[in-house]
C-alpha positions as CSV (number, residue, x, y, z in Angstrom):
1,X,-49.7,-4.5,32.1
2,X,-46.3,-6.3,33.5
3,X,-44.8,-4.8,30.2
4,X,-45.7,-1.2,30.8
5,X,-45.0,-1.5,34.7
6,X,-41.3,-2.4,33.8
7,X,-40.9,0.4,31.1
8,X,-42.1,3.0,33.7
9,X,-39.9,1.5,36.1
10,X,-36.6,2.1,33.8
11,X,-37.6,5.2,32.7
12,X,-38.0,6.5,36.5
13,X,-34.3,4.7,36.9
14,X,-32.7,6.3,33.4
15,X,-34.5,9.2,32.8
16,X,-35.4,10.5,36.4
17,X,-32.5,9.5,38.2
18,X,-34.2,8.4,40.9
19,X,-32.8,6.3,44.0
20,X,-33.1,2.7,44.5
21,X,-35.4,3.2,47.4
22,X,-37.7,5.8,46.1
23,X,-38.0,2.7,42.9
24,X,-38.5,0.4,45.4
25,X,-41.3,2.3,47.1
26,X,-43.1,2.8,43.4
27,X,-42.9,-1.1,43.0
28,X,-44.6,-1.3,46.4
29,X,-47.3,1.2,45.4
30,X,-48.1,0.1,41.6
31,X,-47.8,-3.7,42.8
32,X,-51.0,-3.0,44.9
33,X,-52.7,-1.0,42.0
34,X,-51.8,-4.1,39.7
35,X,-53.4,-6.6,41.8
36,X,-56.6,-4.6,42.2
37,X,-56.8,-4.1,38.5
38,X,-56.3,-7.7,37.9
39,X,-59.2,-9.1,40.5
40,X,-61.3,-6.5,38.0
41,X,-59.9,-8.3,34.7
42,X,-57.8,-5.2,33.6
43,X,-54.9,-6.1,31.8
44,X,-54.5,-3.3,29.3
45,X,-53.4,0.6,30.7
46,X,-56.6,1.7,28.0
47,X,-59.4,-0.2,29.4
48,X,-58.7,2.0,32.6
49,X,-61.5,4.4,33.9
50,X,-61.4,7.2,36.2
51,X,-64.0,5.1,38.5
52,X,-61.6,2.0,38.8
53,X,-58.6,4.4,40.1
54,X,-61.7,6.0,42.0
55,X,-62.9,2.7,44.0
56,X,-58.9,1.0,44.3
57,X,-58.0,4.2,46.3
58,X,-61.1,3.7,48.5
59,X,-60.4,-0.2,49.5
60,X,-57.6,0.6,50.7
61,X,-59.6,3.2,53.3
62,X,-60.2,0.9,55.7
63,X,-56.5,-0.7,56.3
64,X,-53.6,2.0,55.1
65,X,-53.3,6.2,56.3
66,X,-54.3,9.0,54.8
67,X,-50.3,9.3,54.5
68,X,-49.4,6.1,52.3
69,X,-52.9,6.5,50.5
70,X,-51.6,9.8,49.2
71,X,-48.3,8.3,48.2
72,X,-49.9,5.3,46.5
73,X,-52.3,7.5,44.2
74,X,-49.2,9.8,43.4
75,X,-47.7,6.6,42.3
76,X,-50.6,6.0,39.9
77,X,-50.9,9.1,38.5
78,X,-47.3,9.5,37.9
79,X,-47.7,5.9,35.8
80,X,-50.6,7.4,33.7
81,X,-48.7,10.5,33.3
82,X,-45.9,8.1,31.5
83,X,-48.4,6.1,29.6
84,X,-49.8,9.5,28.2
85,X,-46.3,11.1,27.7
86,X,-45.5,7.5,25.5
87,X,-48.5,8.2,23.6
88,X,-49.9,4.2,24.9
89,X,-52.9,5.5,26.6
90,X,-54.9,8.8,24.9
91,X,-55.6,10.0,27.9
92,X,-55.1,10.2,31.7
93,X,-58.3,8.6,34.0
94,X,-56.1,9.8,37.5
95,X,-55.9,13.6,36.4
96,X,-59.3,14.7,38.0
97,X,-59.0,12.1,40.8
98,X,-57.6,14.4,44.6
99,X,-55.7,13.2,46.9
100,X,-56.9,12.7,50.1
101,X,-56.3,15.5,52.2
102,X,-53.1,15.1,54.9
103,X,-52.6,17.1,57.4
104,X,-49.0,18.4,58.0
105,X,-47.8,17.1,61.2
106,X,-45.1,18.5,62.9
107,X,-42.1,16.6,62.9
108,X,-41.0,15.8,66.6
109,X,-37.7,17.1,67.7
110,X,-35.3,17.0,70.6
111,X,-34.4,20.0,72.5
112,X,-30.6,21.0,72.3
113,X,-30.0,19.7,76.2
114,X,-31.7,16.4,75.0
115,X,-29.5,16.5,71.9
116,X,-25.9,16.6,74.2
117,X,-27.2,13.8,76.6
118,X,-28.0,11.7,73.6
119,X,-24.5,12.4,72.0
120,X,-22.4,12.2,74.8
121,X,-24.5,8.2,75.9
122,X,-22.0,6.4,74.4
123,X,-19.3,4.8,75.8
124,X,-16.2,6.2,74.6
125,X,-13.9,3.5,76.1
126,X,-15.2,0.9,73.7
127,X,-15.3,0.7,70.1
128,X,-18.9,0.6,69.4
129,X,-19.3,3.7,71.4
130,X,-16.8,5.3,70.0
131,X,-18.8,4.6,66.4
132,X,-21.8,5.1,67.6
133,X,-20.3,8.7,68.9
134,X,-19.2,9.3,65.7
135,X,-22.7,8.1,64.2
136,X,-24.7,10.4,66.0
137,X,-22.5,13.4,65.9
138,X,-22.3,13.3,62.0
139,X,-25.9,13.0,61.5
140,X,-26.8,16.1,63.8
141,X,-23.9,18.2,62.5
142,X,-25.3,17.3,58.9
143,X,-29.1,16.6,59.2
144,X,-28.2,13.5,57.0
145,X,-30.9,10.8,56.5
146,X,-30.0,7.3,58.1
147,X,-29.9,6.3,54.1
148,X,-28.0,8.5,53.4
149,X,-25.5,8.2,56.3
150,X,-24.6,4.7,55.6
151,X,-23.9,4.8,51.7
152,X,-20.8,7.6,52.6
153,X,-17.7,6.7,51.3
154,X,-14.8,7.2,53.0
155,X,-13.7,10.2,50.6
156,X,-16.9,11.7,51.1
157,X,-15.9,13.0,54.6
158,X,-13.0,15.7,53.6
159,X,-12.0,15.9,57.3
160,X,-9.2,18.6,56.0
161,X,-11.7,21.4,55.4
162,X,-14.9,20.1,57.7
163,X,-17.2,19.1,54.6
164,X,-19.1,16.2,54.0
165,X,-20.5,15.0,50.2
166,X,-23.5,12.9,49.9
167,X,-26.1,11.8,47.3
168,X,-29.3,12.6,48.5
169,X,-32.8,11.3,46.9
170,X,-32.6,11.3,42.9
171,X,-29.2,10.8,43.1
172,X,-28.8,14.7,43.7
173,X,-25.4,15.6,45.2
174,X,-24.9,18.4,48.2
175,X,-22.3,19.3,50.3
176,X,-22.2,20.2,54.1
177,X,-20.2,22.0,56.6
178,X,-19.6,19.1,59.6
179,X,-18.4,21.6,62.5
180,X,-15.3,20.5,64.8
181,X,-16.8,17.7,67.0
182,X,-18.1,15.9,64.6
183,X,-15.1,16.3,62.4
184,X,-13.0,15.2,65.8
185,X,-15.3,12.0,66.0
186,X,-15.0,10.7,62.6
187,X,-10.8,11.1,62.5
188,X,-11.0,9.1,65.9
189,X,-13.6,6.5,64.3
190,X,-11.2,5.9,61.0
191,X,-7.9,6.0,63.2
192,X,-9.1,3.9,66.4
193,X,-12.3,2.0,65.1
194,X,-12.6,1.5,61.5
195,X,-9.2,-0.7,60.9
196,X,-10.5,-3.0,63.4
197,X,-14.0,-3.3,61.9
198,X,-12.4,-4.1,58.4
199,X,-10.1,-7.3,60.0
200,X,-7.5,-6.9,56.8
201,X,-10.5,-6.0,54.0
202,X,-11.4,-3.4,52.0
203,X,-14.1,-1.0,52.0
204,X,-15.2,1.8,50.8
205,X,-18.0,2.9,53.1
206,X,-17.3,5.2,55.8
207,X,-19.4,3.5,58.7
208,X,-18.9,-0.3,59.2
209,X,-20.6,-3.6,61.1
210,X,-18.1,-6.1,62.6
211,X,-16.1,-8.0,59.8
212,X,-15.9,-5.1,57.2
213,X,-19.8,-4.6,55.9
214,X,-21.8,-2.0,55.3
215,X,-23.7,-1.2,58.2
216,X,-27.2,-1.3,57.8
217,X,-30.0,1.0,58.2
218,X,-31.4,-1.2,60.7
219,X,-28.0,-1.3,62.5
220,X,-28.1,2.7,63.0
221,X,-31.6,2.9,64.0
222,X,-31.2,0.2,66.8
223,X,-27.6,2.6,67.9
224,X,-29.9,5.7,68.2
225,X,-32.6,3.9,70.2
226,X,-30.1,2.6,72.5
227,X,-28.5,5.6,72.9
228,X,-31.9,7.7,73.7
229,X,-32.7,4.9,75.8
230,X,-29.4,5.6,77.7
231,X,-30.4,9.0,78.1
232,X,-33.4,8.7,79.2
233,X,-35.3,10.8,77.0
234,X,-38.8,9.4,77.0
235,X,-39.8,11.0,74.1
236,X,-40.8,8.7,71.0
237,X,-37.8,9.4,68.8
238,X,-37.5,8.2,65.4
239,X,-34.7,7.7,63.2
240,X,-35.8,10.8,61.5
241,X,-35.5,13.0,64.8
242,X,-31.8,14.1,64.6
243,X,-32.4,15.3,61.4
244,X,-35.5,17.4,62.6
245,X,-33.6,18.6,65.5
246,X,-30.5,19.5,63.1
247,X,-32.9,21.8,61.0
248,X,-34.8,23.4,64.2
249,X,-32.1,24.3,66.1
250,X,-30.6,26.0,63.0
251,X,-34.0,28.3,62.3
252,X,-33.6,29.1,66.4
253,X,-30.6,30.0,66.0
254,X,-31.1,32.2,63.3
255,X,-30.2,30.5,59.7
256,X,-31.9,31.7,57.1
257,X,-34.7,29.0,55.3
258,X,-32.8,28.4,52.4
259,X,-29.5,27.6,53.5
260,X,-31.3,25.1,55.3
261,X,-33.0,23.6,52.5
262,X,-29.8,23.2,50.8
263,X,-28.3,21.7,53.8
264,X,-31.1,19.4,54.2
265,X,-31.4,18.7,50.1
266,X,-35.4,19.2,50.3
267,X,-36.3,20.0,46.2
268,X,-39.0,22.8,47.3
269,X,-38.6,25.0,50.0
270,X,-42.3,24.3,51.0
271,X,-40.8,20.5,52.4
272,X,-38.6,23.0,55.0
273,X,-40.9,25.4,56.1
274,X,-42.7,22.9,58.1
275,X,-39.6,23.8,60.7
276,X,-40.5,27.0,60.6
277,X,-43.8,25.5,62.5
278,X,-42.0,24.0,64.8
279,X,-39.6,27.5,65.5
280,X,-43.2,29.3,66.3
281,X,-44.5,26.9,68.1
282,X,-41.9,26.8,70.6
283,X,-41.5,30.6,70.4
284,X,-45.6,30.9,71.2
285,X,-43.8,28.0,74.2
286,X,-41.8,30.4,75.2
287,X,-43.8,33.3,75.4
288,X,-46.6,32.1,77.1
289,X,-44.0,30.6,79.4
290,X,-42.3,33.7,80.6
291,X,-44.2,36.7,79.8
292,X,-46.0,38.2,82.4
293,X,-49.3,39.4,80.3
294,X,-49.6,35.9,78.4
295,X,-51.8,34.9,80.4
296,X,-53.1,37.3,82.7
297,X,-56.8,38.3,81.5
298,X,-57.4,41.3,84.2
């Protein structure tokens, strides 16, 4: 089974393009279904059935969501779907198997007002708020993921003509227009921040930690909690929220859907009409808020 696992592995790497962390999160997923199939004494793809894929997505009922229970069956279909397409297996035992059904939640956001007193938390007369400015203000002008934020290079941000290049899941490239202030904050960054960051080393990554590394993931997230903490917004922000905020405020202010989902580098247009949701949600807010006949039944 090892064999197989690793051959589906290089063909989502060489083939499909895909990123290091979507590979990762495969690995997770198949290295759950491997361990299940092995307590059943499965070590062959063909000895398979539809009711052993059927009772492995059910144990794990009781301790993961309906969320990562999805993801982990699309994992082990897409492997069948390999095995069948390399002619190991003769046919698929996942086809007929559903997902469980998920509802769509609604991302959570932060209002415009909430957005500026995040942005402007930092302070500006030290160098970590001066990065952290120029942190937060990229990712809201550009609806970039934190993953995505901290593998720019420092050639991706063409601060000439107000674009910024990144490589978005599966490797796919897309550009995006960053606006003045972010564009202001990243010059001051690289000019006041960055050469002290680097101590005499070289990089290539935009954003830095002390001493010249990359900064991490981790690193960002704890700079946006701190900075919503400073703000005090109370809301439970994640360290998706600025990119959900990026794409509401866009559809209220009147973008059309699909120049959002090439801004925000969703494959299907489906993935961005959740913010759509969100814009009639807060429209149906707003209307029951301040129209005189929304509520009044007489």
């Amino acid at each position: 089974m090892d064999t197989y696992i690793e051959a589906f592995f290089d063909y989502l790497r060489v083939e499909r393009g895909l990123a290091q962390n979507s590979i990762k999160s495969y690995k997770t997923d198949l290295s759950k279904y491997k361990k299940y199939l092995d307590k059943l004494g499965i070590n062959n793809p063909r000895r398979v059935k539809r009711d052993d894929i059927s009772e492995f997505i059910f144990s794990l009922r009781s301790s993961l969501s309906i969320g990562t229970i999805s993801r982990i069956l699309s994992s082990v279909k897409n492997f069948h779907q390999f095995l069948l397409r390399e002619k190991i297996i003769s046919d698929d035992p996942s086809s007929l198997i559903e997902s469980p059904k998920l509802d769509k939640k609604i991302p959570s956001f932060l209002t415009s007002q909430e957005v500026v007193r995040v942005l402007k938390a930092p302070n500006l007369k030290k160098n970590k708020g001066l990065r952290a400015r120029a942190i937060l203000e990229t990712m809201y002008a550009s609806g970039l993921r934190v993953s995505e934020l901290v593998e720019l290079k420092t050639q991706d941000a063409n601060l000439e003509i107000g674009f910024i290049k990144c490589k978005g899941k599966g490797s796919k490239e897309r550009i995006i227009p960053l606006g003045n202030t972010a564009n202001h904050f990243i010059k001051r960054y690289k000019q006041e921040v960055r050469p002290d960051l680097l101590k005499e080393k070289e990089s290539t990554f935009l954003f830095l930690a002390q001493g010249g590394h990359k900064l991490s993931r981790q690193s960002v997230w704890k700079i946006i909690k701190a900075m919503v903490k400073k703000a005090k917004i109370k809301k439970k922000v994640s360290p998706h929220t600025l990119r959900h905020s990026f794409a509401t405020h866009l559809l209220e202010g009147g973008a059309d859907l699909r120049s959002v989902q090439e801004m925000l580098g969703h494959a299907n247009i489906t993935t961005t009409q959740i913010y759509t949701h969100i814009n009639q949600t807060r429209l149906k807010e707003i209307h029951n808020q301040f129209h005189p006949r929304a509520k009044n039944q007489g």
